[in-house]
Every structure is written in structure tokens, then in C-alpha cells.
C-alpha positions in Angstrom: 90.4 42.8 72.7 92.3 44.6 70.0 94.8 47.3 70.8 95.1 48.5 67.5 94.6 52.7 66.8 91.2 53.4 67.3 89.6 55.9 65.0 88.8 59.3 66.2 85.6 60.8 68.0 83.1 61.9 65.3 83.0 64.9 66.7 86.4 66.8 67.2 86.6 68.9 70.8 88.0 72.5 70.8 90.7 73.1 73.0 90.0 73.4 76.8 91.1 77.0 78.3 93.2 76.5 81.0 91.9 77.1 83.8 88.3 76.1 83.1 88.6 73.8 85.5 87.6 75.1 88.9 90.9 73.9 90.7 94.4 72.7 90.4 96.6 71.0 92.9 99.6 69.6 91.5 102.6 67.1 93.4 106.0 68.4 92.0 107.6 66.4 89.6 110.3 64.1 91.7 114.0 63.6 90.9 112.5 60.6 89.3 111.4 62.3 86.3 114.3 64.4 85.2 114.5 62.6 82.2 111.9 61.5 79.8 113.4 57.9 79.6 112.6 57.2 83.2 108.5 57.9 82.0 108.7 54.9 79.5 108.2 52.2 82.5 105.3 54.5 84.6 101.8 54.0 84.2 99.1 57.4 84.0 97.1 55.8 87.0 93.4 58.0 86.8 90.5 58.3 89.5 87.6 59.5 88.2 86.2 60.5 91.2 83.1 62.0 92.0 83.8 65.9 93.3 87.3 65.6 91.1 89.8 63.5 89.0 92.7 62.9 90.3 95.8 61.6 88.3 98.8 60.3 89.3 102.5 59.0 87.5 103.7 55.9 89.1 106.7 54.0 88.6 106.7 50.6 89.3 108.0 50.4 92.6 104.8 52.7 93.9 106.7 55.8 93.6 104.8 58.8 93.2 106.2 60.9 90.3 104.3 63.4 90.0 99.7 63.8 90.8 97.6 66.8 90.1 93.6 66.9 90.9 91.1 68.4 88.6 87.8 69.2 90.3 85.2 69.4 87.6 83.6 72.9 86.5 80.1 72.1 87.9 79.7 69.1 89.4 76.3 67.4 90.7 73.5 68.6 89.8 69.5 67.3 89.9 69.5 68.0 86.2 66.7 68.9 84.1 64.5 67.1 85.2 64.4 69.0 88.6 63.0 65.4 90.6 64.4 65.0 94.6 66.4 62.4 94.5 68.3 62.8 90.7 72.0 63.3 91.2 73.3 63.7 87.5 76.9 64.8 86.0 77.9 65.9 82.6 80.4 63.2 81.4 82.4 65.9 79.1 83.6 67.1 82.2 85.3 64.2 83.3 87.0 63.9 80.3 88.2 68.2 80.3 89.5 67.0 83.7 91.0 64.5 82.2 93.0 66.8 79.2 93.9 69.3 81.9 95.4 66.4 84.2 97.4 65.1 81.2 98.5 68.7 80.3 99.5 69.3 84.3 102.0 65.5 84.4 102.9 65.7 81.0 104.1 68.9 79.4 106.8 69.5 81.9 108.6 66.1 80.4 108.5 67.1 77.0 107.2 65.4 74.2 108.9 62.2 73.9 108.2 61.7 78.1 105.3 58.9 77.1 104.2 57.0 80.2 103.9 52.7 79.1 99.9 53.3 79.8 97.2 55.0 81.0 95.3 53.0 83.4 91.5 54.2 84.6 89.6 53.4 87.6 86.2 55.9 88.9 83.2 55.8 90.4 81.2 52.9 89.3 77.3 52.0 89.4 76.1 54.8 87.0 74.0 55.2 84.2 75.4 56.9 80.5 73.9 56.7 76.8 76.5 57.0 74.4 77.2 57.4 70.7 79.5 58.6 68.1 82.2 59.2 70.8 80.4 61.4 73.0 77.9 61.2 75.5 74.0 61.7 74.7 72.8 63.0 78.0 74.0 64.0 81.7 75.3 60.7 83.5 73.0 59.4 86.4 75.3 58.6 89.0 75.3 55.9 91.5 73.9 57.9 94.3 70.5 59.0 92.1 67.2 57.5 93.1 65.0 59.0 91.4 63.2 55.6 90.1 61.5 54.3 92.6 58.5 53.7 91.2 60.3 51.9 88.4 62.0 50.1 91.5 58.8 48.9 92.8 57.8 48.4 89.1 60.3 45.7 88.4 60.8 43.8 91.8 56.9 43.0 91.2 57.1 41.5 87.5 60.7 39.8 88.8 58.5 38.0 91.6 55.5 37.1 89.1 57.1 33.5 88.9 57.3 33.3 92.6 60.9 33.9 92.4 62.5 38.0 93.1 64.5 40.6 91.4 67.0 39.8 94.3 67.2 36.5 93.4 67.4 37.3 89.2 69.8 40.3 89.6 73.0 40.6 91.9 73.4 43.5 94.2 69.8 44.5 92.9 69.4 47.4 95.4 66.1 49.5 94.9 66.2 52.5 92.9 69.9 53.0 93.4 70.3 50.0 90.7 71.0 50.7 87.4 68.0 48.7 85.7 65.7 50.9 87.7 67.8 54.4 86.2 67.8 52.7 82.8 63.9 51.9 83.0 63.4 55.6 84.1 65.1 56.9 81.0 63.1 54.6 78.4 60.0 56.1 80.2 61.0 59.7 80.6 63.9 60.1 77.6 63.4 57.4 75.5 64.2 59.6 72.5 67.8 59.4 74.2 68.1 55.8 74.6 67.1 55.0 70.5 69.7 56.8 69.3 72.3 55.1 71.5 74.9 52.7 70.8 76.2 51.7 74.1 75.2 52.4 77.5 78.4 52.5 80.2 78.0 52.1 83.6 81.2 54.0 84.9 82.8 57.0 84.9 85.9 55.7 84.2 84.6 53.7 81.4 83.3 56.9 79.7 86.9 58.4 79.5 88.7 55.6 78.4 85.9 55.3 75.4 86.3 59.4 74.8 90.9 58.5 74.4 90.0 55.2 72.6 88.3 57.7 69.6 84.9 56.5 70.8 85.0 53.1 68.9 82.0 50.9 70.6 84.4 48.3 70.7 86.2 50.3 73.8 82.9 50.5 75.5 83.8 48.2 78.1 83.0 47.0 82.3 85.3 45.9 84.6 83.5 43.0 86.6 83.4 45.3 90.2 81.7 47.9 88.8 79.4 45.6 86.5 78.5 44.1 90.0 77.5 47.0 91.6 74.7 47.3 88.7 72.2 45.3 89.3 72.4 43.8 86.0 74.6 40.6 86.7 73.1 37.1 87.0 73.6 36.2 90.6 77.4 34.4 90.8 77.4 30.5 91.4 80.0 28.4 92.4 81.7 25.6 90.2 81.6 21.7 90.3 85.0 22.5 91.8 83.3 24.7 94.7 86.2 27.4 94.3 85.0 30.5 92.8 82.0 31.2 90.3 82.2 31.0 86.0 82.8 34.1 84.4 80.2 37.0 85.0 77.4 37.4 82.5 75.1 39.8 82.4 71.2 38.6 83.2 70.1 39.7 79.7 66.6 37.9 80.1 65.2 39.4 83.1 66.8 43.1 82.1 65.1 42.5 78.4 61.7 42.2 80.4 61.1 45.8 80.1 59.5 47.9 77.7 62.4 50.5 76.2 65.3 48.4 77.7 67.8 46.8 75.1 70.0 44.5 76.9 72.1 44.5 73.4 73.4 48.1 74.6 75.8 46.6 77.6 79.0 47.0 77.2 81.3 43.9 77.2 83.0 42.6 80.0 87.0 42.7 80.4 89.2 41.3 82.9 89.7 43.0 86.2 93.2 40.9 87.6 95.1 41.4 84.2 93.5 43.5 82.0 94.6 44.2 78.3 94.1 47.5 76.8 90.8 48.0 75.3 92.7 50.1 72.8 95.7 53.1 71.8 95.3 56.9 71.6 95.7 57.8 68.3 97.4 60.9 66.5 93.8 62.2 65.5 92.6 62.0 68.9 95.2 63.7 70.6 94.8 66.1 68.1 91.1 66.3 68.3 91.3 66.6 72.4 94.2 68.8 72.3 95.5 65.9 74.4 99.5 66.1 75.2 101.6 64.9 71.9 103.1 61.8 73.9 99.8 60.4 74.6 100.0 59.1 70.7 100.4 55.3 71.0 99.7 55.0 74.5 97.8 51.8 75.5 94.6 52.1 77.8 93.7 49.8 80.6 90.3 49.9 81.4 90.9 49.4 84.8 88.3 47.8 87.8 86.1 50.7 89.7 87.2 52.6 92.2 86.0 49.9 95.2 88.0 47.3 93.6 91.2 49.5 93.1 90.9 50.7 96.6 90.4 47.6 97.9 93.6 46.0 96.0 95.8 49.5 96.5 94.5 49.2 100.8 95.5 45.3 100.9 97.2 44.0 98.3 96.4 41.6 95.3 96.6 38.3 97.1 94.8 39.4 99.6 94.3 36.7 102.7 90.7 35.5 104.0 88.8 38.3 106.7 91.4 41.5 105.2 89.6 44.2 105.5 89.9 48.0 105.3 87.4 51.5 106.1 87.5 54.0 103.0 86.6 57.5 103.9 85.9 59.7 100.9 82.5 61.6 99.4 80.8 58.3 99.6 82.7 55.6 102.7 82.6 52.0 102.6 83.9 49.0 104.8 84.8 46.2 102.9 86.3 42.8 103.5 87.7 40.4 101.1 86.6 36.8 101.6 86.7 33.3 99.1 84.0 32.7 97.1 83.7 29.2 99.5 83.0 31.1 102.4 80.0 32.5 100.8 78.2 30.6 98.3 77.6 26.6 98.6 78.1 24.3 95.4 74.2 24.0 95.7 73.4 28.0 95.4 73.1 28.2 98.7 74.1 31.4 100.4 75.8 31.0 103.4 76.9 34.2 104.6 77.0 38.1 104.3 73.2 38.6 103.2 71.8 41.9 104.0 69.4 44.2 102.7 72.7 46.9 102.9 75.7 44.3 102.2 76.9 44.1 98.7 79.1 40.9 97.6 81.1 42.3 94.9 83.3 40.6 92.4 87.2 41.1 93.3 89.9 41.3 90.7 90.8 38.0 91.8 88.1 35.9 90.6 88.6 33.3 93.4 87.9 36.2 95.9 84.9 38.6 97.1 84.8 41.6 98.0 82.3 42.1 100.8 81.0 45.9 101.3 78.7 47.4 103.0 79.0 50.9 101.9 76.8 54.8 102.6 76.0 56.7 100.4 77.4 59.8 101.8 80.4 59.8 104.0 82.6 62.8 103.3 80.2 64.4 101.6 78.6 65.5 104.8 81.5 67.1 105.9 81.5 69.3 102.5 77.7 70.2 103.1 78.7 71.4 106.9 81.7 73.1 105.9 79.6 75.0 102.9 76.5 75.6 105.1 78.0 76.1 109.2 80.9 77.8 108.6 81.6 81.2 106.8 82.8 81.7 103.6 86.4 82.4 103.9 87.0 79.9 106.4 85.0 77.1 105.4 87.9 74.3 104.7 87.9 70.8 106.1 90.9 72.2 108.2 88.5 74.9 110.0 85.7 72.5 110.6 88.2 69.8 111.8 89.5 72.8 114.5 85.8 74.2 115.0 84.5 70.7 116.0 87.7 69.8 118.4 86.3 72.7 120.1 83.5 70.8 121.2 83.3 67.6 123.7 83.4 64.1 122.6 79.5 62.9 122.4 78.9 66.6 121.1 76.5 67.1 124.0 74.0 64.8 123.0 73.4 66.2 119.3 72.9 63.9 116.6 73.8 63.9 113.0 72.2 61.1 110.9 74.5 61.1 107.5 71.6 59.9 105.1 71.6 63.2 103.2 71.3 61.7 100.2 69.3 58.1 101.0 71.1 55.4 102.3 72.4 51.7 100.7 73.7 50.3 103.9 72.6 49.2 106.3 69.5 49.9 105.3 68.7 50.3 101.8 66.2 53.6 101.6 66.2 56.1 98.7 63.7 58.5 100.8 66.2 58.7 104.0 68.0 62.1 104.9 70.1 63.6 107.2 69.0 65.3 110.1 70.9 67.7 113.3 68.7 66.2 116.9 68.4 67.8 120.3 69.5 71.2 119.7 69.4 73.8 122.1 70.2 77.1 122.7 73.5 76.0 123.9 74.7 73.9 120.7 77.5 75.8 119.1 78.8 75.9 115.7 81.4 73.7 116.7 79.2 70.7 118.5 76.9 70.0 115.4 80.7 70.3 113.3 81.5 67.7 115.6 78.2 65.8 115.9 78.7 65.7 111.7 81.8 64.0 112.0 80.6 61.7 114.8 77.5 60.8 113.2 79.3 59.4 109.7 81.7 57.6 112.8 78.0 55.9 114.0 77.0 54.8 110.7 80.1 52.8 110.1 79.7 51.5 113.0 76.5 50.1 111.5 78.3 48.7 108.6 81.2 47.2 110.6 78.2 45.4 112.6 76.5 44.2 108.7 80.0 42.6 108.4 80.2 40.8 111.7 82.9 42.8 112.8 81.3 43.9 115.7 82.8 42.9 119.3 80.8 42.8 122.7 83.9 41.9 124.9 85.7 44.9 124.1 88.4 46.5 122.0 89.7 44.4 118.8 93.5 44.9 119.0 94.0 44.0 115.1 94.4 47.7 113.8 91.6 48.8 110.9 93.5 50.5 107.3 91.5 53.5 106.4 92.2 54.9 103.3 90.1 58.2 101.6 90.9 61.6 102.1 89.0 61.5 105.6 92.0 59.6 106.7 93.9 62.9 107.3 91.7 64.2 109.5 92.9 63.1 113.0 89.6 63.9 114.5 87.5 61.9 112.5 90.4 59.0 112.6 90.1 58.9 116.5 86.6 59.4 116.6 86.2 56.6 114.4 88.4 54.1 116.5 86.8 55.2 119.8 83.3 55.1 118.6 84.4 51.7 116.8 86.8 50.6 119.7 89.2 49.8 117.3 92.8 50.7 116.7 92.7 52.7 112.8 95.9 53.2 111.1 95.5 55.3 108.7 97.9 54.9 105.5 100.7 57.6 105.3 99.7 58.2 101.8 96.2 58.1 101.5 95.5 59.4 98.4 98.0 57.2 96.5 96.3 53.6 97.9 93.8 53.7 94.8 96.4 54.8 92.0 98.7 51.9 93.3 95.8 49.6 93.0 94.6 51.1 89.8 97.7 51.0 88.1 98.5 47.2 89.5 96.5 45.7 86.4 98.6 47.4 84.0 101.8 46.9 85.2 101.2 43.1 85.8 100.3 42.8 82.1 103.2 45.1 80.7 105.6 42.7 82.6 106.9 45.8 84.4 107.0 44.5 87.8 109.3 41.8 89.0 110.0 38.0 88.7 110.4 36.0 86.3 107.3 36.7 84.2 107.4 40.7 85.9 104.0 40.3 87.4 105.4 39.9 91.0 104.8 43.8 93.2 107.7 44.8 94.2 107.8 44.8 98.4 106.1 48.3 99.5 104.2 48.7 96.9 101.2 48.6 98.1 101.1 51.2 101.3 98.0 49.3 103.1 100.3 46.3 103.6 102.5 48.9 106.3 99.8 50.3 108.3 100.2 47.3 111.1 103.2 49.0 113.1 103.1 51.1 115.8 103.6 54.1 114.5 100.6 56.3 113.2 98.2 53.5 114.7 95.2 55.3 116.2 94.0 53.9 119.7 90.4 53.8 121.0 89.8 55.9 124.4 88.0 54.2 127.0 86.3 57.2 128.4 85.2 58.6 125.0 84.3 55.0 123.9 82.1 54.7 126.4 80.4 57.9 125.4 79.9 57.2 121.9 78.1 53.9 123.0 75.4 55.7 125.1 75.3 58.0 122.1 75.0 55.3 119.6 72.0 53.6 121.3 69.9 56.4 120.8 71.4 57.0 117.1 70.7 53.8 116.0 66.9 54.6 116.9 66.3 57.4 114.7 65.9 56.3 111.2 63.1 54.4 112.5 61.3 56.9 114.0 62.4 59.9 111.1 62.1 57.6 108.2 58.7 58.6 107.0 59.8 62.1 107.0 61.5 62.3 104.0 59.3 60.5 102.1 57.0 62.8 100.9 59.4 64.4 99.6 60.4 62.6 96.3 58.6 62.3 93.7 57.0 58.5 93.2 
């Protein structure tokens, strides 16, 4: 992995306009950063997330310097195409975020304020041609499902043997995985595809290519994200029965298709320890309009956003059975558990296999991470803000005091969050989200509440997919939840009493995946402590706090008793609605 100057992008960018960017929220700098010498031992820790990109300066004790948050100019889209079920982004918007974010951190410090890296971490299990330093095409993003007939197409050539795609591909999940999206664009943009030289499969991935000058050797794929795919050979554990070999991607059953050249992968990097996949160089920064004391900079490509939060929620050496709930666009509960506890010497899996449960590969290589994740958590509560409440008063602040308005249970509404198919526990592109037993008495405020209550159900779901599920009554171990849900105190109660869990949700939320993000970097630029300076210093890592007392959200009997009536019924209803959305999408 060289970290020499990369070359430029062939193609120089103008200068973004400030403000093109649809919003701005910006941290002030802390008394930290009065001087630029203080900037030399922080790392540029970047989320690029799916409704933003947030970016944050951290020291290496965890302090928060300085974050802004770039929300992107459009957004998601069904692109061209037009089909139900495509979910696309322009990449190029990522990386103006990006520019803007640097811009917003940086300029304030001067020119010599250079930060010792830029570490990168986003949403992973996408789908983006590339060449010459730019992106060919809109991205197809982790939540598209468009190919299901391509889905169908290649779990029956993957089974001609006898065998399955399941069994041939990890994590291969339907028309959410990425051979399926890939598939659909040698059928339907083929033209696309010959004339690219690398295909990356996160959004993260695509901006640290973009500052590396858009060398192919920076297209890179941190092993969490390049398990999300589809595309790895299913893991294995060693002779020594500790943890599986290195991951490699299953190049003969993706090479099975017509139009799909498994020689367009990116490589794979290390996700513990990384080392920079390159430097920004003069002529980009010039050619991005990219802050003058970027030059130089080395950049991590860092592990996607699951792993990051998973490391920023509970730490790096993370003990058997930790687990954690995140709470943002999409929500996920995820567990991290030795490779031992799942897989046999023999191939044999022992445990967590579920049509909705993905077994991910942690930083750590001797660990898993064990997810089962929804497509759409937070999200829902940004369609019910946009399309309940008036323009004007339509935050997640209104909605939160709109739906307290309304009694626990919600009056025996139902939300189902599926809005844009579901992964877990259930894996069904076709799935949607649907308000039940209205009446003329169901306020504004019950289906705000029933919204919030119904993403609280669905985790439920997952929590049982994990075997985290209790029938002898509340689990007195407090839950981490980390997103930006977390700050809601509604949906954090609601989720412990439908649950019956205590959740304690971090202090600092937003900073648990920038912390884990940045840990990579700092561990290889020796800027932490012991003797070697790869040791976190104590606090680092906020979800290693959230045990005490304080901030710990309790379960309520009464309204957890509720919530199980209610859930009963809930848990009925993709059954019976499921064929409902399936004429829908296009097959």
C-alpha cells in the first residue's frame, strides 16, 4: 500500500459555491485549537452518511475539536431509470460535502493547521463504476432493490450444482446484494460498466479515491463493508479454530455472469490498523479547491460505518456477547462474538443463521460482528415529519412533542417500518410500510407516536434474531444506543419498554462513530498511548460509560405490558400485507 503523492483527478473540479450545500451545522472550535500546532496530532474523522456527511476533528484523547454536517444538495433519488425499488445517489455530492466540511474545520486554523490524517468511514454495501477519478454513473445504494429478477436469476445458476448462492457468497441477501445491482447494470447500462476501471462498494471508499487524485490503486474495501456485499467467499475457520484466513473475494461464482468482471473489485485493506491508501497532493487540493493544509495529509481508508460504530459504541477489544442498538436513517442491533462461537473447524455453522442476520467481519479479525439490521429506522421518522406534520413545524423536535401527546400503545394503531423493503428479520425487497386500524378518532399525534413505536417493534424482532430475547422479564444489563435517535427521549423509552430493557443512551451520540472511525488511524500513527502508542487512552471510547446510573433509561411495567399486546398483533402483519406491495415493483 503506497503512500506516496497520488496524481491528480483527470478531470479538475471548479470550485464549490458556498452554500450549495443545502445545510450547515457547525460545533465551535474548542480551546483546544487555538493554535495550529495542537491540529498536528488530530485526525479529520469523516461519516459519509446517507442524508449528510458529517466530519469531525479529534484529538487523541476523544476530544471533540471542532464537527460540522453537510447534508448533500439532493439526496436519494429513483434515478433515471424511474423503477420502484431503485434508491440511487450522485457520488460528486459526497465528495462537495466533503470540500465544504474541510473548508468549515479548517480555514478558521489557518493554513499551516494540518490535521496528522483524514480518516473515512460511510455507508457501505453499495454499488459505483468508476474511472479517471470520477464516478461514471449515480451510486446504487445499499437500500436499492431493484434486481430482483437478477436475484432470482443468480440464486438458481448458484444452486445448479446442488449447492446455493448462500452457501457460495457471504451475507448474499436477495436483491439488496451487490452482485444482483452489479448484474442489473451489465443488463441495463452495460455501456457504463465497459468503460470502468474499478467498481467501489462504499461511499466512503469513493471520497477517499476522489482526495487520493483518483489513482485505481486507492480504490480500496475495508473487510465490513466488503462483507456486507455479497461478494465474499463464505469465512472458514483455521487449523487453529480461532478466526478465519484473510477475506477473499469469491471471484468464480461472481465471474459466472454475463457482463460481470470480477477483475473490477477493488482490493482489500486492513480494517484493525489500516495504512493510508495514499496523500493529497498539491494538484488535488488545487483541483478540488480543497483547504491548502490538506497538502500531504495521509488517508485512511477507514472500515464502514457498522464497523466504526460498532468499535466507537464498545471499544476495540471488545468482550464476547457486547452488544449495542444504533438508531439512525437505517438502525441495526449488533453483537460482537469470536469467530469460535460461530463457525466449527469443519465449516459447520453453529450459530446466528437467519434469513435477516448478517455475520460481518469485525476490525478485529478474531471477532464478528453479528447484525441484524432494517432497512429503515430513522428514516421513517423523516417521512412522518415531511408528510404528518406542517411545513414550518415539521422537526424531529415537533413530532417527538406531537406524539408524547398521544398514549403509550397509540390506541391500537400500527406502523410497520418496511417503507423501503426489509433485510431483517425478514429479508423482502417488495415489503412497505403501512398506518393499521385508523379511525376517526386517530390524531396526528397517535400515528406520530405509532411511527416511533412501530421502528421500537421491529427491533424488537431483531433483538429476538439475536437471542436476546427474555421471557422471564426485564434484562437488568443496560443496552448502548448510539445514532441520532438516541436523543429523542421518547423513542429511547419506548424502546426500553417495548424491549423491557434498560437503554442508555451515549451522552455524545454523534461522536461514537468518529471515535471509532478515527481509532484505525491513530493506532497506526502511534498517537495514542503506551509503549508502541496504539493503547486508547481511558474515555475514549464513550460507549464504554453508558453502564452507570445516570442517563440509564428504565422499562415501565405498565407501558411494557402494553407494547406486548400491541406487539402480538404487529408481528402478524407482514404476513398477511406482504403480497401487497408486490405488484408494485417491477420484476
Amino acid at each position: 500500500m503506497s503512500s506516496a503523492m497520488c496524481s491528480p483527478p483527470a478531470r479538475a473540479r471548479r470550485p464549490v459555491p458556498r452554500g450549495r450545500i443545502a445545510r450547515r451545522r457547525i460545533t465551535k472550535l474548542s480551546a483546544f485549537a487555538s493554535s495550529a500546532s495542537s491540529i498536528d496530532t488530530c485526525v479529520l474523522s469523516v461519516d459519509v452518511g446517507t442524508t449528510a456527511l458529517k466530519a469531525m476533528l479529534l484529538a487523541p484523547d476523544g476530544t471533540a475539536i471542532a464537527s460540522t454536517e453537510r447534508a448533500y444538495a439532493t439526496g436519494t433519488t429513483s434515478g433515471e431509470s424511474g423503477l420502484s425499488g431503485a434508491i440511487e445517489q450522485q457520488p460528486g455530492e459526497w465528495l462537495d460535502a466533503f470540500i465544504e466540511a474541510s473548508h468549515d474545520l479548517l480555514d478558521p486554523l489557518g493554513t499551516d493547521a494540518s490535521p496528522a490524517g483524514i480518516a473515512l468511514s460511510g455507508q457501505m454495501q453499495n454499488v459505483c463504476p468508476v474511472s479517471d477519478g470520477r464516478s461514471l454513473r449515480s451510486c446504487l445504494l445499499y437500500s436499492d432493490v431493484r434486481a430482483m429478477r437478477e436475484a432470482d436469476d443468480i440464486a438458481e445458476k448458484l444452486a445448479m450444482d446442488g449447492s446455493s448462492a448462500e452457501a457460495k457468497l457471504a451475507n448474499f441477501k436477495g436483491a439488496a446484494a451487490c452482485l444482483c445491482k452489479w448484474l442489473w447494470l451489465a443488463r441495463n447500462d452495460g455501456e457504463t460498466l465497459r468503460k470502468s476501471t474499478r467498481l467501489l462498494l462504499g461511499a466512503h471508499s469513493y471520497v477517499a479515491y476522489a482526495l487520493c487524485g483518483g489513482d485505481d490503486e486507492a480504490c480500496a474495501c475495508d473487510p465490513t463493508t466488503a462483507s456486507t456485499t455479497g461478494l465474499l467467499t463464505p469465512p472458514r475457520l483455521s487449523r487453529a479454530g480461532t478466526m478465519p484466513p484473510e477475506p477473499t473475494w469469491a471471484v468464480e461464482s461472481i465471474g459466472a455472469f454475463d457482463g460481470v468482471d470480477p477483475s473490477l473489485l477493488p482490493r482489500l485493506v486492513n480494517g484493525a490498523s489500516p495504512a493510508p491508501i495514499g496523500e493529497v497532493s498539491r494538484s488535488t487540493v488545487q483541483g478540488l479547491n480543497l483547504p491548502a493544509s490538506l497538502v500531504g495529509v495521509p488517508v485512511f481508508h477507514g472500515v464502514g460505518d457498522l464497523a466504526s460504530t460498532t468499535v466507537g459504541a464498545v471499544g476495540i477489544g471488545a468482550s464476547s456477547g457486547a452488544s449495542y442498538v444504533y438508531l439512525g436513517t437505517s438502525g441495526w442491533i449488533a453483537r460482537c462474538v469470536p469467530w469460535s462461537d460461530i463457525l466449527s473447524v469443519d465449516g459447520t455453522e453453529d450459530r446466528y443463521v437467519g434469513d435477516g442476520v448478517f455475520r460481518l467481519l469485525h476490525p478485529d479479525p478474531s471477532l464478528a460482528i453479528v447484525a441484524a439490521s432494517m432497512v429503515t429506522a430513522g428514516g421513517n421518522v423523516e417521512w412522518a415529519r415531511k408528510t404528518l406534520l406542517p411545513k414550518g413545524s415539521n422537526s424531529a423536535k415537533d413530532l417527538d412533542a406531537r406524539a408524547n401527546d398521544a398514549k403509550p400503545g397509540s390506541d391500537g394503531v400500527l406502523y410497520l417500518p418496511h417503507l423501503n423493503g426489509e433485510r431483517s428479520p425478514f429479508t423482502d425487497p417488495t415489503a412497505r410500510g403501512a398506518l393499521v386500524n385508523l379511525s376517526p378518532a386517530t390524531t396526528t399525534g397517535t400515528m406520530c407516536r405509532a411511527v416511533l413505536e412501530g421502528v421500537a417493534y421491529n427491533y424488537r424482532t431483531l433483538s429476538n434474531s439475536l437471542g436476546m430475547e427474555t421471557t422471564t422479564g426485564v434484562i437488568d444489563e443496560p443496552l448502548p444506543m448510539v445514532g441520532g435517535g438516541a436523543r429523542s427521549k421518547l423513542w429511547t423509552s419506548t424502546i426500553a419498554d417495548v424491549l423491557r430493557r434498560p437503554i442508555a443512551p451515549t451522552s455524545d451520540a454523534a461522536s461514537v462513530a468518529a471515535r471509532g472511525c478515527a481509532a484505525g488511524a491513530f493506532r497506526y500513527l502511534r498517537l495514542w498511548e503506551g509503549a508502541d502508542g496504539d493503547l486508547p487512552p481511558d474515555g475514549y471510547f464513550p460507549g464504554g460509560q453508558v453502564g452507570s446510573v445516570d442517563g440509564v433509561v428504565t422499562p415501565n411495567d405498565a407501558n411494557a405490558s402494553v407494547h406486548d399486546g400491541n406487539y402480538a398483533v404487529w408481528s402478524k402483519l407482514h404476513e398477511a400485507l406482504k403480497n401487497a406491495g408486490a405488484g408494485e415493483l417491477v420484476r
